[in-house]
Backbone bond lengths (Angstrom), bond angles and torsions (degrees), N, CA, C in turn:
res aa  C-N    CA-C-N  psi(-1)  N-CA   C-N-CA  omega(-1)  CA-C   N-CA-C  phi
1 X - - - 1.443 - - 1.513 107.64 -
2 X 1.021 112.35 149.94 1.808 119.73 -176.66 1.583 99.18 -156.99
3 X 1.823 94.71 133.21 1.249 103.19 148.01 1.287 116.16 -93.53
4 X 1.609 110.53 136.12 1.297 135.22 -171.89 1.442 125.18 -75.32
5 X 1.569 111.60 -32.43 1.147 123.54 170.97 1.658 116.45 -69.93
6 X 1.671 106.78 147.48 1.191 103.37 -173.35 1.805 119.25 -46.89
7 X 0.696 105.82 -33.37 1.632 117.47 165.77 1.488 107.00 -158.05
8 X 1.094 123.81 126.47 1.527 139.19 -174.32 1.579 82.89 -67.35
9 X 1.360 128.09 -82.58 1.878 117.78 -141.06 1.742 94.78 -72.65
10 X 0.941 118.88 46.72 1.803 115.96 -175.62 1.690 105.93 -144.83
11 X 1.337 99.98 -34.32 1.323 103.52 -158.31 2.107 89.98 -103.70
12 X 0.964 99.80 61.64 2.101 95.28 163.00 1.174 109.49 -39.84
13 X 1.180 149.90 -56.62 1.427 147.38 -147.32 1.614 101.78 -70.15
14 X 1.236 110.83 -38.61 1.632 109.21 178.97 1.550 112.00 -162.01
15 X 1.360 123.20 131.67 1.521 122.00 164.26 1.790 100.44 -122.25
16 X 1.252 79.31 162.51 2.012 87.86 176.64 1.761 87.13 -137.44
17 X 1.060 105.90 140.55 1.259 124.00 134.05 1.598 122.88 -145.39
18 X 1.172 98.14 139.28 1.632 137.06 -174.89 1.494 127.87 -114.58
19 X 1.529 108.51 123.35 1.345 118.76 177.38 1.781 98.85 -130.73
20 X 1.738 82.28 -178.53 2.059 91.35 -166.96 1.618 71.55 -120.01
21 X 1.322 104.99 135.72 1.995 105.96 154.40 1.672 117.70 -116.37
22 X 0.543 86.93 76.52 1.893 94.06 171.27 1.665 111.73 -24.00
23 X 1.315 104.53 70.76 1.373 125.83 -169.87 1.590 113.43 -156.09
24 X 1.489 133.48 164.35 1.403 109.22 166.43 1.344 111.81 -94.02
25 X 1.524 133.83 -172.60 1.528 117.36 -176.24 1.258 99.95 -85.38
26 X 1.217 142.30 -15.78 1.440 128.26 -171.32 2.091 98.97 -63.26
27 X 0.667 93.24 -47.61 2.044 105.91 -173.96 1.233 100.78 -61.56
28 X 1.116 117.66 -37.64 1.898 110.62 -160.12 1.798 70.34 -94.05
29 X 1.062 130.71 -77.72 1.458 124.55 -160.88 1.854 118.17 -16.95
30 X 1.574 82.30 -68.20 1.882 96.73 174.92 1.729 109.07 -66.79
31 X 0.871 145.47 -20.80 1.427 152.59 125.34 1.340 122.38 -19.37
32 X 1.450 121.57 -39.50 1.287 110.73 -168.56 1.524 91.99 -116.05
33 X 1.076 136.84 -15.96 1.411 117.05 -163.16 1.816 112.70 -118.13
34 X 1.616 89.74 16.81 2.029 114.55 174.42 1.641 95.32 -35.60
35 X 1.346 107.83 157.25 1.814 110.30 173.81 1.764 95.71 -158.67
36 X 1.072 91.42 26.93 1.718 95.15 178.45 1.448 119.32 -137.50
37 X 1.330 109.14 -2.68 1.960 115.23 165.92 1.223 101.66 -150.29
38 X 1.405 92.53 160.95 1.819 94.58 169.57 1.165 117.93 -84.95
39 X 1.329 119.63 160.59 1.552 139.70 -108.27 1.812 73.89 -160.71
40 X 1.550 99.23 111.10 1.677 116.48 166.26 1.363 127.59 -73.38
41 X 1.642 93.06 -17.38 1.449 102.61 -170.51 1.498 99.97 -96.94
42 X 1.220 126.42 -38.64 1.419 126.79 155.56 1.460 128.81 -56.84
43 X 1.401 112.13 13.66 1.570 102.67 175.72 1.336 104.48 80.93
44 X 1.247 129.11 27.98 1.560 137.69 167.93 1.608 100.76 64.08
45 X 1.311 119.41 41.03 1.598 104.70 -170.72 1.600 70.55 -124.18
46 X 1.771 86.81 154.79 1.604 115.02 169.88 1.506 122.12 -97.65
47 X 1.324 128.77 116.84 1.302 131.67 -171.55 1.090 110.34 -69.98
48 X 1.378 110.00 87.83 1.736 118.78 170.87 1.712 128.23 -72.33
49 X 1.296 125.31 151.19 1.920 127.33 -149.84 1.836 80.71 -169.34
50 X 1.739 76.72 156.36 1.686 79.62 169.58 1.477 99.05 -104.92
51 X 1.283 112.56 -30.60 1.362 126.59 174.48 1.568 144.37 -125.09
52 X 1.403 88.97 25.47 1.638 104.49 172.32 1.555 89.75 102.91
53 X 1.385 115.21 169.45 1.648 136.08 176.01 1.469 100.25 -70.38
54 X 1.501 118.83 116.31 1.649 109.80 179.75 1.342 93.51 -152.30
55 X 1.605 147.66 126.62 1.065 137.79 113.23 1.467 128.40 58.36
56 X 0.948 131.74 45.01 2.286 127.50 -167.15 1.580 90.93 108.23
57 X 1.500 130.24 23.96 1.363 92.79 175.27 1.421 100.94 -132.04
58 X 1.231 143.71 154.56 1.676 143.12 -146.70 1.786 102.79 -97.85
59 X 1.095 113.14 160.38 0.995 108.15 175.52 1.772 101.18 -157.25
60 X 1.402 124.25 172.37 1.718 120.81 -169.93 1.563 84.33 -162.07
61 X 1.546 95.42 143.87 1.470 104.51 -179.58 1.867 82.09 -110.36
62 X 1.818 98.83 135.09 1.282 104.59 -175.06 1.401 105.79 -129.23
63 X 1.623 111.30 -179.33 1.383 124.07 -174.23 1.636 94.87 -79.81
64 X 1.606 127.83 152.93 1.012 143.56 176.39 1.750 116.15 -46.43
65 X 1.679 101.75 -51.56 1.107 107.50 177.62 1.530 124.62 -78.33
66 X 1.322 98.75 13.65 1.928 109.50 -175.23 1.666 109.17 60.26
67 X 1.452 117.10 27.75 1.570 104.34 173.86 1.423 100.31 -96.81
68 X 1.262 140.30 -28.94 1.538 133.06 -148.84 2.169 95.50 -139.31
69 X 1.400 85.82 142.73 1.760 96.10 154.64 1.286 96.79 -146.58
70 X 2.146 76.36 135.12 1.651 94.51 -177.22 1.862 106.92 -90.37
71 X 1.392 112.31 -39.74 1.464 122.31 165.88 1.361 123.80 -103.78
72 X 1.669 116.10 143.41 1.283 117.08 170.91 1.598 104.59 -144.64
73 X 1.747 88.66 152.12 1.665 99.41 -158.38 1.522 110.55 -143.67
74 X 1.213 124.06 -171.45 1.383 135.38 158.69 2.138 97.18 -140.15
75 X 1.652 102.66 141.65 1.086 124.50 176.10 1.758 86.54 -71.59
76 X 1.245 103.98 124.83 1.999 119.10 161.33 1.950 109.86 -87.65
77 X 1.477 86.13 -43.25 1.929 105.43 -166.91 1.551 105.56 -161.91
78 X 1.701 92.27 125.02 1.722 104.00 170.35 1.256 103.65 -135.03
79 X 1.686 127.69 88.78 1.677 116.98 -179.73 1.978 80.24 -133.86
80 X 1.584 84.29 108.63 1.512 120.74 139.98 0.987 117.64 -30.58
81 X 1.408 134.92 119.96 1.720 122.32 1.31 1.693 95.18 -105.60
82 X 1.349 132.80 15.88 1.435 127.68 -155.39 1.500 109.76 -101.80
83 X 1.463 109.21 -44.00 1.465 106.93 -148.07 2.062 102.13 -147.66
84 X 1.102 121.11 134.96 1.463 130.69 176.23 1.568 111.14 -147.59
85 X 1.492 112.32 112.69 1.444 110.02 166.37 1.533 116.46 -123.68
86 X 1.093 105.01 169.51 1.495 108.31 179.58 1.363 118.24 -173.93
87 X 1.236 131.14 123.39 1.417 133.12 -171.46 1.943 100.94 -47.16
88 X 1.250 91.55 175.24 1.407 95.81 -167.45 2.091 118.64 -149.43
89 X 1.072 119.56 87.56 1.702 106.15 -178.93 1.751 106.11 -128.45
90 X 1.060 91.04 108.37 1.717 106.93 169.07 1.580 95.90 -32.37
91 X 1.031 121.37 123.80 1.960 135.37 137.38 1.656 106.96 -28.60
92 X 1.022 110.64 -64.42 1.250 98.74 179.23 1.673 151.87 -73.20
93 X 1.523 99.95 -24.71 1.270 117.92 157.28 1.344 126.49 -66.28
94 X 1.507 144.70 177.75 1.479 148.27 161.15 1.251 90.81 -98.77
95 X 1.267 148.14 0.01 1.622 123.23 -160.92 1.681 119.61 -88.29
96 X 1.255 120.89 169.29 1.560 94.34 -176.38 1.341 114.43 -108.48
97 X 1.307 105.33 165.86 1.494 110.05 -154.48 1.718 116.37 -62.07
98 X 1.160 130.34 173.20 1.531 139.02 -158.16 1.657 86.68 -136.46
99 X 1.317 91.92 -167.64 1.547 129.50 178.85 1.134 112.89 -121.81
100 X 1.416 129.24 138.73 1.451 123.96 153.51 1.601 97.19 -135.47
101 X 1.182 94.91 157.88 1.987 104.76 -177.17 1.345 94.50 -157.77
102 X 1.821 109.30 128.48 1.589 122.47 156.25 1.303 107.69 -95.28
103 X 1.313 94.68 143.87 1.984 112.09 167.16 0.851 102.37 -134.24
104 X 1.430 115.03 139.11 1.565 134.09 175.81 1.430 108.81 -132.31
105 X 1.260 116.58 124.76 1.339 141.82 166.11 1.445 132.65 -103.50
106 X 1.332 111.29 114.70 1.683 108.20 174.28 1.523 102.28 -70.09
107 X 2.053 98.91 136.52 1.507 114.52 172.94 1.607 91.79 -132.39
108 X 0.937 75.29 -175.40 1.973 96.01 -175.92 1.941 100.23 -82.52
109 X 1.375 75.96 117.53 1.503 107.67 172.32 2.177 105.18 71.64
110 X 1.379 99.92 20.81 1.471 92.62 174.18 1.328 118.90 -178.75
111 X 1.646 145.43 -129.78 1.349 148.81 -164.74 1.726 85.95 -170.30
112 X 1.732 89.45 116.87 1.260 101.94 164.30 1.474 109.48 -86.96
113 X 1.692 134.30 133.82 1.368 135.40 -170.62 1.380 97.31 -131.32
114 X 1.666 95.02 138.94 1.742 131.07 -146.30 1.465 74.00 -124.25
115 X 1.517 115.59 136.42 1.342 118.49 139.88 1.928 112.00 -136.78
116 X 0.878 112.53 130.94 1.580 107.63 -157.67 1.397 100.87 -151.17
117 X 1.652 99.71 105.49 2.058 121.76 156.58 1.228 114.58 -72.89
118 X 1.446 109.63 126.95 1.359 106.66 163.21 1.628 107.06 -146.39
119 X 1.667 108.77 154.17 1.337 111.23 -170.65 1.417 96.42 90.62
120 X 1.019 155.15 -9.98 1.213 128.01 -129.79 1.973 101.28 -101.60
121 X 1.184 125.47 111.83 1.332 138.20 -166.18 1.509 132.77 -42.53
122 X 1.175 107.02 91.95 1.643 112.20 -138.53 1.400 113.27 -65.79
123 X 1.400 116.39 137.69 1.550 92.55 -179.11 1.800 116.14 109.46
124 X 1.808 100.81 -5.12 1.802 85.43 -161.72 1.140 73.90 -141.47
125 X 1.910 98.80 -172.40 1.573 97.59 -155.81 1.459 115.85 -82.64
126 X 1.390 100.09 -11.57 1.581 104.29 174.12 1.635 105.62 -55.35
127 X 1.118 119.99 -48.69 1.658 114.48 -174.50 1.686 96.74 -45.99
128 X 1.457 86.94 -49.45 1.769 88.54 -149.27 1.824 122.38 -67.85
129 X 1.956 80.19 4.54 1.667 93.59 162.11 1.321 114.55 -99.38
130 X 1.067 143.52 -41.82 1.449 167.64 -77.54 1.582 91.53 -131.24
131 X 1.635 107.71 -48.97 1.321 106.66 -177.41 1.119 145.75 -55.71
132 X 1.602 89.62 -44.68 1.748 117.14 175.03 1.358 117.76 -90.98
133 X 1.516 107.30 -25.41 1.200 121.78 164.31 1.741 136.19 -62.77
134 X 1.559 95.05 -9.82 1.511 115.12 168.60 1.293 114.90 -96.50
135 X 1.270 117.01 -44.13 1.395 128.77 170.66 2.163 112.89 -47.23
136 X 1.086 90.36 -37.82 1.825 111.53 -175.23 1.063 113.92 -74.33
137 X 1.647 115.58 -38.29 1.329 126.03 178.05 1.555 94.56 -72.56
138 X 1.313 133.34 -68.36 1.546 134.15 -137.69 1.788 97.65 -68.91
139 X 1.315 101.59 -26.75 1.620 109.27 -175.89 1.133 126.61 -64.93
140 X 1.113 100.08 -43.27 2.127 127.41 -165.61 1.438 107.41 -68.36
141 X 2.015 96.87 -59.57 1.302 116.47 158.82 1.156 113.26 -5.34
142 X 1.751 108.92 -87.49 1.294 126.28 -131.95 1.831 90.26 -82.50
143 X 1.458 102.91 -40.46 2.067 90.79 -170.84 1.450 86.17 -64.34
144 X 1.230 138.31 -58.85 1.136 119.84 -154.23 1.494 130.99 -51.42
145 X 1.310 102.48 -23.56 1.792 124.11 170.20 0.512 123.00 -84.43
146 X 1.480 124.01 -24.62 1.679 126.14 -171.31 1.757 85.57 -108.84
147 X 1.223 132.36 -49.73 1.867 104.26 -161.10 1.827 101.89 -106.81
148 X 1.100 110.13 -0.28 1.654 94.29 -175.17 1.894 101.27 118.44
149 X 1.282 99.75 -34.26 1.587 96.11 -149.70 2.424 98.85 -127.65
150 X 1.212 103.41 148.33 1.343 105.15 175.83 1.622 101.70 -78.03
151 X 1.359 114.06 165.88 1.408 123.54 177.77 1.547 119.28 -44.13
152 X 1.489 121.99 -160.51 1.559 89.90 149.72 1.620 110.67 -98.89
153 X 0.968 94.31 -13.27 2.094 91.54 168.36 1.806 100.03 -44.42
154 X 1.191 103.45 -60.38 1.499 96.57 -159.01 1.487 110.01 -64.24
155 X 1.360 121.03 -7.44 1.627 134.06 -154.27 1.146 90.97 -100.84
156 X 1.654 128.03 -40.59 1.514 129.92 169.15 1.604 139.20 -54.34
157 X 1.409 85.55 -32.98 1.370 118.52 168.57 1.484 115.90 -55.40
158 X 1.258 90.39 -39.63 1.804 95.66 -159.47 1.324 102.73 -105.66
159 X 1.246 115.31 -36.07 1.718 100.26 145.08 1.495 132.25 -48.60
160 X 1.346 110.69 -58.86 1.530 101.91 -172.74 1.329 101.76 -67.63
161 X 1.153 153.28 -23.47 1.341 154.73 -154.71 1.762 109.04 -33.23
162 X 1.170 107.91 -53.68 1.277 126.27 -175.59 1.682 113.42 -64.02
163 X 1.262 91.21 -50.22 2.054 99.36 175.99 1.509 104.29 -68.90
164 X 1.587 123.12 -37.53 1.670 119.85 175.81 1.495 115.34 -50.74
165 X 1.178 115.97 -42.76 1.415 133.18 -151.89 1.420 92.91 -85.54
166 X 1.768 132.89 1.51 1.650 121.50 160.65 1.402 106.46 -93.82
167 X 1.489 137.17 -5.69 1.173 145.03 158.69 1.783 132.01 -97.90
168 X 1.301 101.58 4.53 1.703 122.60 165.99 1.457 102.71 -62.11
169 X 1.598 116.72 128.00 1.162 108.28 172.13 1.632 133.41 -85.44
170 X 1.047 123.24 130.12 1.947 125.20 -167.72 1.851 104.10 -27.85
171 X 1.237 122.82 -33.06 1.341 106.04 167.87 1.741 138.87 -81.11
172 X 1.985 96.72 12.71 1.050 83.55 163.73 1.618 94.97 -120.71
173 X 1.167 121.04 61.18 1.565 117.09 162.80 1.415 110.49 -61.25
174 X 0.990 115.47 170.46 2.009 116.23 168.95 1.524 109.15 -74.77
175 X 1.187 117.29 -29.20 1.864 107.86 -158.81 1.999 92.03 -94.34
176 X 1.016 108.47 -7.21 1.679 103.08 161.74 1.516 114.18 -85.43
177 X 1.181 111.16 -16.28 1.586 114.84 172.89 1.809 117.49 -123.65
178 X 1.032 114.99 68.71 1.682 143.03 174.27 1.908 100.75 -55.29
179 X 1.199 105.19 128.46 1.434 112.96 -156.63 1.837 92.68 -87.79
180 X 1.307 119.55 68.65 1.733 148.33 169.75 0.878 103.10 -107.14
181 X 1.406 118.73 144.81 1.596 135.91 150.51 1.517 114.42 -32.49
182 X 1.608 109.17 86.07 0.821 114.20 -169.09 1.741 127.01 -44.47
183 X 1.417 105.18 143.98 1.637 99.84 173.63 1.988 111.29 -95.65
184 X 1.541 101.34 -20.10 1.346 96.14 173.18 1.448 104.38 81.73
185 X 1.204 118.67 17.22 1.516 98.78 178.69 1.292 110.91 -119.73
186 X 1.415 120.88 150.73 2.043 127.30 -179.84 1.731 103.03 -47.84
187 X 1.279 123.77 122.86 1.470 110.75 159.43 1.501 120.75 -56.49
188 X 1.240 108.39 172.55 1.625 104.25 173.94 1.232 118.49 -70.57
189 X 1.077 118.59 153.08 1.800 118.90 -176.87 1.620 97.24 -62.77
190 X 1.529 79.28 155.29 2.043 71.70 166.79 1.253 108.02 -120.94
191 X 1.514 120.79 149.36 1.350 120.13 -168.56 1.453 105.38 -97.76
192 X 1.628 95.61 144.94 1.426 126.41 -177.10 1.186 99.12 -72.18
193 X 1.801 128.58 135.10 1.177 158.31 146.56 1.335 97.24 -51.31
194 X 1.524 121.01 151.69 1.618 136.00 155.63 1.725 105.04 -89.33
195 X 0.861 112.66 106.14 1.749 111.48 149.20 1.318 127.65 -44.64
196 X 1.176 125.95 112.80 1.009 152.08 -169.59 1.473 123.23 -95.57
């Protein structure tokens, strides 16, 4: 796998990283764009839609148990088996949202896999996910397509999932992020009660 860009955590405006999965694209395709389990390569979050991945319509990658979304988006482009984009702003950050877009290409003897940030707001913590967070995706991906199973990064993931989710912060609950055309913006804080 290689990032393509002169240096991925430098270059905000665009990173690529690229892997080969020894799979055909139809498998890695239906693989990446699941909306009905969690997804190892996504950080064990489930890609939630009200109506499937389409073009103007929002979508949030969420916690399994539907309490938390960590991402929220709008579908830009979904044409089978090649290409999926969709804006992109962490729940938890203030920063504003980016781009991400997969391309997949049939090569000889496999599926070449495109993963490519752009926009992405240089300097904040979204970058400072974005990086490693591409690297995690292209990895997980590929064991997961090619042997059955995510790395053990991705296996960790999906274990701790449950222990993360007592350190998720209250603004990324689910009912602050309503599966609408997203507006992308931080909800209001919510104010702390005194114990009594």
């Amino acid at each position: 796998m290689t990032a393509t860009s002169a240096d991925a955590a430098a270059l905000a405006d665009r990173a690529i990283y690229e892997v080969f999965i020894d799979a055909p694209i139809r498998i890695v395709w239906d693989t990446l764009v699941k909306t009905d389990e969690a997804l190892p390569f996504f950080f064990g979050a489930v890609c939630d839609t009200a109506d499937g991945l389409k073009p103007g319509k929002p979508m949030r990658m969420i916690t399994p148990d539907r309490k938390f979304a960590s991402v929220v988006g709008e579908v830009l482009e979904f044409s089978p088996p090649h290409r999926y984009a969709h804006t992109m702003k962490f729940t938890q950050f203030e920063d504003a949202p980016c781009t991400v877009i997969y391309e997949l290409s049939e090569t000889e003897g496999g599926t070449r896999f495109r993963l490519i940030t752009e926009n992405v707001p240089a300097g904040t913590k979204t970058e400072k996910s974005m990086v490693p967070g591409g690297k995690f995706i292209t990895e997980n991906l590929k064991a997961l397509v090619e042997t059955g199973k995510p790395k053990f990064s991705g296996r960790m993931v999906m274990m701790l999932g449950p222990v993360m989710a007592l350190f998720t912060p209250a603004q990324c609950r689910l009912e602050h992020w309503p599966l609408v055309t997203p507006t992308l913006e931080m909800p209001a804080p919510e104010k702390e009660t005194p114990h009594g």
